[in-house]
N, C-alpha and C positions, 0 to 999 in steps of 0.2 A: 191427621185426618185430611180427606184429599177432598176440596172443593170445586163443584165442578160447577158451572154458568152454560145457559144456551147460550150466550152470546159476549163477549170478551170484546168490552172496545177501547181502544189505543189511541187515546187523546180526549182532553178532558175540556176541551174549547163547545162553542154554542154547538157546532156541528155534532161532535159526540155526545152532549147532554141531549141534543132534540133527538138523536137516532135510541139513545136509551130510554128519554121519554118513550117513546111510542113503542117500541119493543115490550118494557113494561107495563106500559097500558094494556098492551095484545096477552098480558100473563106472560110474557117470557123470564126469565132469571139473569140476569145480565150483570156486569160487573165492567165500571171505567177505571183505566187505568193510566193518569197523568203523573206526567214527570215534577211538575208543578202543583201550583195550587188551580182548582177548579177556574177557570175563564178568565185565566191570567193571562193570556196571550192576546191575540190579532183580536177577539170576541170584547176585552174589556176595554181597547184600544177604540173600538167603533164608535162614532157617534150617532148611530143606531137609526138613521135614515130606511124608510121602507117607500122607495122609487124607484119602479121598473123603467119610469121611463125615461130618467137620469142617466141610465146604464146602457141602454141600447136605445137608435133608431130604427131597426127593423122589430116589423112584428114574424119574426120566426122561433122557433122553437124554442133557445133561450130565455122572450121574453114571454112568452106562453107559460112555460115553467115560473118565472119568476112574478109575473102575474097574478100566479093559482098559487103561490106561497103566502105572498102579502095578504091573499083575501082570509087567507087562515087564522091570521093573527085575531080578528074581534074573538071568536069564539075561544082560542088557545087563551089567550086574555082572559078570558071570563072561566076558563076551566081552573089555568094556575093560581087564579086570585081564592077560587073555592077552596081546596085541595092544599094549598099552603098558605094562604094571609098575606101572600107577596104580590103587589099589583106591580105588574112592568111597566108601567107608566103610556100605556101604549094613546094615542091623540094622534087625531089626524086633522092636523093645521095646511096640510098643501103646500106646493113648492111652486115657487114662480121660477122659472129660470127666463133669465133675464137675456137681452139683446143691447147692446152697447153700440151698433156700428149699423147699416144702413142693410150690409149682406147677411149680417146676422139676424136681423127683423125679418128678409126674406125669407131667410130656410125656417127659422123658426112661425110662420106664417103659413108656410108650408104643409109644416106637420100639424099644423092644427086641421088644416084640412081634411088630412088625412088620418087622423087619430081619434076615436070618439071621447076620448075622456080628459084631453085638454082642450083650452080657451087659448085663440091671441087675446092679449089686451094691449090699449094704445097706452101709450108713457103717460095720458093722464090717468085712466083706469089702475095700473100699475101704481102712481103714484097715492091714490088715494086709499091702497091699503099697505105701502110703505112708505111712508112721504119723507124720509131722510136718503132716500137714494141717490145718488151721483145722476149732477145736472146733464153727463153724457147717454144718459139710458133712450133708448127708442123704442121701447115697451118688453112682453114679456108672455111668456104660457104660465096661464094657471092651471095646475094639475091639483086639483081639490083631493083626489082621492089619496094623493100623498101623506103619508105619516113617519111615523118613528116611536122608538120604545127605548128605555133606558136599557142597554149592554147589560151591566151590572149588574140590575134586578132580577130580567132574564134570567141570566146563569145563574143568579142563587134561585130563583121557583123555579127551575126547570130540574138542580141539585135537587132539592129539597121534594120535589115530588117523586123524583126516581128512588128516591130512601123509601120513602113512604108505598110506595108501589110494591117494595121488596129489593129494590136492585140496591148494590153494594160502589161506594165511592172510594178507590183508592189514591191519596194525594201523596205527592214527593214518591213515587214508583213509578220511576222510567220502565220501558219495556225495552228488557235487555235480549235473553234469546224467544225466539218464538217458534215452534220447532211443529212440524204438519206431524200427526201420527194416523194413524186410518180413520179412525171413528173420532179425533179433536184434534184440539191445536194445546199446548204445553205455552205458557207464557212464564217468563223470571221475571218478578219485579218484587220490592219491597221485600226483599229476601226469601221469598217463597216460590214456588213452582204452583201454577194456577190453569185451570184446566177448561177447558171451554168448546163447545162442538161448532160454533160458528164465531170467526174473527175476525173483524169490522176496524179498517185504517181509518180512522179521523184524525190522526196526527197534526192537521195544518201546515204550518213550514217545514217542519220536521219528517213530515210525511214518504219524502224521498226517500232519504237513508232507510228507514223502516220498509219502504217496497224493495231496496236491492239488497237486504237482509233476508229477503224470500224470495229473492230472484227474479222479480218484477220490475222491467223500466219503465216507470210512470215519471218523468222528473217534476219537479216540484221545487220552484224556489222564491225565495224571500223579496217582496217589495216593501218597502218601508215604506210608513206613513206617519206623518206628525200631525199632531195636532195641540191644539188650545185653546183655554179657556179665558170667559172677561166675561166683566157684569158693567154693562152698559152702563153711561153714565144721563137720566134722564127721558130714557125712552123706552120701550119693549116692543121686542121684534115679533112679529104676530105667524110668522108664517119663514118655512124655509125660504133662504135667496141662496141660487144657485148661479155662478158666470164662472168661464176662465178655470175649469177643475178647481176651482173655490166654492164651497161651502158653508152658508152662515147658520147654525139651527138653536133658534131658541128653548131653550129648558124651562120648564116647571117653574123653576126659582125664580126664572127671570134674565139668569145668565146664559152666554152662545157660544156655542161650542164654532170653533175656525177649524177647517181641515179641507185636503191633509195634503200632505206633498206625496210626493213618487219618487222613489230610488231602489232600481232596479238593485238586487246581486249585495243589499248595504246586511247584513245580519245582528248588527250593535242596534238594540231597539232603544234607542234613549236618543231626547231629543238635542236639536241642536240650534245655535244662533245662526245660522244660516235658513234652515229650517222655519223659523220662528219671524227672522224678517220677512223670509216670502211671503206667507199666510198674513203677514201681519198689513205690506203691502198692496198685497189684492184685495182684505176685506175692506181698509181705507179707500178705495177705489171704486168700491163696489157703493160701501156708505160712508160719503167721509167723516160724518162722527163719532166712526168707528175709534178715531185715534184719542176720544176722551176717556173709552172707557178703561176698566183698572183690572190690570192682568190677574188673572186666579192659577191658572198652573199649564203646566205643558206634561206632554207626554209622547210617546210612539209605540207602535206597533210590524211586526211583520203579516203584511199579508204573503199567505199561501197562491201562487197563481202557478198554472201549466204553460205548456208554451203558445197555448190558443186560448189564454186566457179566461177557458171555461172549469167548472168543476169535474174531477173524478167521480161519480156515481156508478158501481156496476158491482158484479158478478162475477169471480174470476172463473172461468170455463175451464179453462184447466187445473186450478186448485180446489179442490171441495171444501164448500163450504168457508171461503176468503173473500169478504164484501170487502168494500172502500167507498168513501166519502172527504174529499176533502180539495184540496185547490181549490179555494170557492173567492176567492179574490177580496175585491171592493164590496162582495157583496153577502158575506158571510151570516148576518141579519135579517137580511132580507128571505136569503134562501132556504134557510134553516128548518122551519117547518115544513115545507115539500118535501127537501132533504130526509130529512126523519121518517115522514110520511115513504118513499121511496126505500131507502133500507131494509122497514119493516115487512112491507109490499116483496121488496125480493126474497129476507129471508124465511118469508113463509109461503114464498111460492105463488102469489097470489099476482095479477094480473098488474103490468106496467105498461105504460102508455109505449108503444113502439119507438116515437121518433123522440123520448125524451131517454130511452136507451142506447138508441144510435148518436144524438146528440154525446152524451156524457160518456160513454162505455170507452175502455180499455184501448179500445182499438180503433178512434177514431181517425177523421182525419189529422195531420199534424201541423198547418198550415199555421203559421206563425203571424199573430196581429202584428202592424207596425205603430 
């Protein structure tokens, strides 16, 4: 018997559960189809920071978007917690990002100016809500509205409501052919042929190969990132500390996550002692009693990036009925909920913000970050 789905999405990472959330929510019939197991990739690898303004200095469109995402999260929180029994652990403790050098106080002094929703604070300020900090600090932005939510839990409530919704989770069924016919799309995975009138890329790294399997050049490739875990010895970190693409974030338990490196083009996600000294280096730098605490584990991820280091979000115009979502980088977490929000928005035709179309569409510009 032949099952058919409004909507078919391919990849089973944060991005393709929030695009099936909300699809679901809207009554659609939807069906994920992961090669793997559910948010095993780049999503369970996150240390699940939600700071827009970590990520970019400009307020343009990017961070507009990624703004109106974060804000999503209290109420998606308080839906998934209803709805399945699973709290994402979501808190919003703020991030300092800190100034170590005399030029870095200025710019960062700067943008406080200019930003309404951070603080300079002077290195005693600073000090007085992390007082183990490196005697080199010159003070710091607090960004209060900053949070985070556990990866992990996420992707199991956000599973576990798309069941509940009606939509169907396919694990260990890669998407082999995918084939356009007038009125659907034919996908092969898990030994079946599966039928669907709208087809939605959330692939993540993988993403590439899946667009030049339909003839689409989106490229899409692999940044690595390490991270690690340690449970301080003696103290708890109250608040993110951010310097130097180093990240310190405390957990629940009391343990903090260190992350993450960068390596363009690596596709081996498993960490390394190279890897492990960097991270392990800069958070000693950042707090040097960093080096008491006692290691808990390592891990890596591939993030998905474009070559302008923004997300795929769109429409294909020339294939009916062919969404995408994915190259979403460092910031997959973060974005996820707009994301979702967005998908659902296109594929029922309903109104999208113009310049977060031109931003993210198929066809932008190609301009390569350095």
């Amino acid at each position: 018997m032949k099952t058919f789905y409004d909507a078919g999405i391919v990849g089973g990472g944060v991005i393709g559960l929030m695009s099936a959330y909300f699809l679901s929510k809207a009554g659609l019939k939807v069906a994920i189809f992961e090669k793997g197991k559910i948010g095993c990739g780049a999503s369970s690898a996150a240390a699940g920071m939600l700071g827009a303004h970590t990520e970019t200095e400009k307020a343009d469109a990017f961070f507009r978007f990624a703004e109106e995402s974060g804000a999503l999260y209290p109420a998606l929180a308080a839906d998934l917690l209803e709805e399945t029994g699973i709290d994402i652990q979501l808190v919003y403790n703020g991030m300092l990002k800190l100034a170590m050098t005399a030029e870095e106080a200025v710019s960062l002094k700067d943008r406080a100016l200019n930003e309404p929703d951070v603080e300079w604070l002077s290195r005693e300020s600073v000090l007085k809500k992390e007082r183990n900090l490196t005697e080199y600090l010159q003070g710091g932005l607090f960004i209060a509205k900053d949070g985070q939510v556990s990866p992990p839990a996420l992707c199991r409530a956000l599973a576990r409501a798309v069941q509940i919704n009606g939509g169907t989770i396919f694990e260990g069924a890669a998407a082999g052919r995918m084939r356009a016919e007038p009125s659907h799309y034919e996908i092969s995975a898990a030994g079946e042929t599966h039928f669907c009138e709208a087809l939605v890329i959330t692939g993540g790294t993988w993403s590439g190969p899946l667009f030049e399997g339909l003839g689409i050049s989106a490229p899409v490739h692999p940044v690595k990132g390490e991270c690690l875990s340690v449970m301080p010895d003696g103290f708890r970190l109250a608040s993110t500390v951010f310097h130097d693409s180093c990240y310190l974030v405390p957990k629940s338990d009391g343990s903090i996550v260190i992350g993450a490196t960068m390596e363009k083009g690596n596709w081996r996600a498993e960490p390394t002692i190279q890897g492990m000294a960097s991270l392990m280096e800069k958070a000693v730098s950042i707090m040097p009693c960093m080096k008491k605490s006692v290691f808990q584990k390592a891990w890596a991820g591939l993030r998905p990036a474009a070559r302008d280091a923004k997300p795929y979000i769109f429409k294909h115009e020339g294939m009916k009925n062919l969404y995408a979502a994915t190259g979403h980088y460092r910031n997959g977490i973060l974005l996820a909920p707009k994301t979702g929000e967005m998908v659902r928005d296109l594929i029922l035709s309903r109104q999208v913000k113009p310049e977060y179309a031109r931003e993210f569409g198929l066809n932008r510009g190609t301009e390569v970050k350095s």
